[in-house]
N, C-alpha and C positions, 0 to 999 in steps of 0.2 A: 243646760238643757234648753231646747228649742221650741217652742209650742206650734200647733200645728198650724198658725198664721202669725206671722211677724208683723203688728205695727211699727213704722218706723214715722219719729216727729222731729222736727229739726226747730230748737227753741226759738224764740225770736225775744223772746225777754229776758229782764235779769231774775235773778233768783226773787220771787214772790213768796209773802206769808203763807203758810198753812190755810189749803181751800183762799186761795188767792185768786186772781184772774189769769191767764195766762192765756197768749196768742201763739196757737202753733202754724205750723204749715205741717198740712198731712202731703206726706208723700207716698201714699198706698200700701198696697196689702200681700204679701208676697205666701202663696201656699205651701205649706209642707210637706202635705201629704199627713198618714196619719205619726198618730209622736211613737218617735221612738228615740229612747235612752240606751247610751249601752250598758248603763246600771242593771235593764231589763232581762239582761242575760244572766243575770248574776244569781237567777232563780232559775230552778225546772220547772216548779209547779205556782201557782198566780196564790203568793202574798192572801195571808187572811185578815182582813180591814173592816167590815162586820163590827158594829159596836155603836158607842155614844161619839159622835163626831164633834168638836169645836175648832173652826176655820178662823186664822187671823191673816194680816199681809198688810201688804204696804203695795202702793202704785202711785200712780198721776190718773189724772181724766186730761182728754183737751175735744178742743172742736166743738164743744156746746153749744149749739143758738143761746141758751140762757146764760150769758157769760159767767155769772157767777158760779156757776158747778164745776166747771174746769179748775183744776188741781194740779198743780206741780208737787206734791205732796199729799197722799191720802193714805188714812190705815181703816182695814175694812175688819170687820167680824161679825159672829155669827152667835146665835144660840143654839144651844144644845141638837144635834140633829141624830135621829137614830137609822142608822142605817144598816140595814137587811143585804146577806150577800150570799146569792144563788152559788154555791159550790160547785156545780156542774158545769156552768155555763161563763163564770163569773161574772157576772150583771151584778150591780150595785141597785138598789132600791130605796125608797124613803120610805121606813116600815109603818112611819104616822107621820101624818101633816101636822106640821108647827103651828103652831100660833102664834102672826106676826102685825105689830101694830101698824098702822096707816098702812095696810096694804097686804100684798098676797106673797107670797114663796111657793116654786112650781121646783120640782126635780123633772130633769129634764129624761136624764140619761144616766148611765155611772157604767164603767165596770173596769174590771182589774185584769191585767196581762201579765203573768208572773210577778215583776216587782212595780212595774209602770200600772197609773190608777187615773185614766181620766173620769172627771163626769162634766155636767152643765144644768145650768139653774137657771132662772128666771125670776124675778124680783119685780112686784109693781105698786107702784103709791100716788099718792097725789101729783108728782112730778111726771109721770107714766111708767113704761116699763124698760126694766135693764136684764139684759144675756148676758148670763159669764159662761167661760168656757176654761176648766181647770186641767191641766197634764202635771201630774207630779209620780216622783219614785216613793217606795219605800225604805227610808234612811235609815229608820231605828224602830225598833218592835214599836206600835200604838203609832208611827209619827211617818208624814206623808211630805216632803216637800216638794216646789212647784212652782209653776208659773201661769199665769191667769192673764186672760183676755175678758174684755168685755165693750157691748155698746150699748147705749143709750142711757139714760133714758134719752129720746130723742138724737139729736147727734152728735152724741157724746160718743170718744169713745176710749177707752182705758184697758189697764196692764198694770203687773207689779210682779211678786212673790208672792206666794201663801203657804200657811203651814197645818195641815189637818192635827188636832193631837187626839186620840182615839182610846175611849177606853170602853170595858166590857161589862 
């Protein structure tokens, strides 16, 4: 599956610890367009995903000013999110705001395309603020997989897998 911008990083180190330092060279950002899976056909009508959301994954970060945040290894998650989903239109919504310590959680966006689900978030803390940007299918009733994008906080900027597991 392709997300709708490709970072590509060419290592420059050897394999570092979990949340280690790592030196990349960014080689830019190449556009997609918007996502599309050919899993997405695999449906007539847009997938119902509506429910208790909990998001995990796995990535890297690199390009940090703060060297220390740069990751060659990261796993990300989430708490419990409940997500509202307009039938008509399918738009994705965050039916109530989270309550998130040192910091805030923004929904940015969401919605579902037959079996294709992007949304994007916004995350800010004492470090500042980080945009993710999620495209995934729907693999299995409740379960969404995917690929994520994100930058900052500052210039940072990151990528992995992630897996919605969705219940009602």
């Amino acid at each position: 599956m392709i997300p709708r911008r490709l970072l590509r990083w060419v290592a420059l180190t050897s394999l570092v610890p979990l949340l280690g330092g790592a030196e990349c060279e960014h080689l830019g950002e190449v556009e997609q367009g918007p996502f599309e899976d050919p899993r997405c056909a695999a449906r007539s009508d847009d997938a119902t995903v509506g429910g208790r959301w909990v998001i995990s994954g796995r990535g890297h970060r690199s390009e940090c000013d703060e060297g220390h945040l740069n990751a060659r290894e990261l796993t990300m998650g989430s708490i419990a999110l409940h997500i509202a989903q307009e039938a008509a239109t399918g738009g994705l919504e965050l039916a109530s705001a989270p309550t998130v310590a040192d910091g805030g959680f923004i929904w940015i966006r969401g919605a579902v395309d037959r079996a294709c689900v992007s949304f994007a978030t916004l995350d800010s803390g004492p470090r500042g603020t980080a945009s993710y940007d999620f495209d995934g299918v729907v693999t299995a009733e409740g379960r969404i997989d995917g690929d994520w994008i994100g930058t900052g906080p500052g210039s940072c900027e990151s990528g992995g897998t992630f897996t919605v597991r969705i219940s009602r």
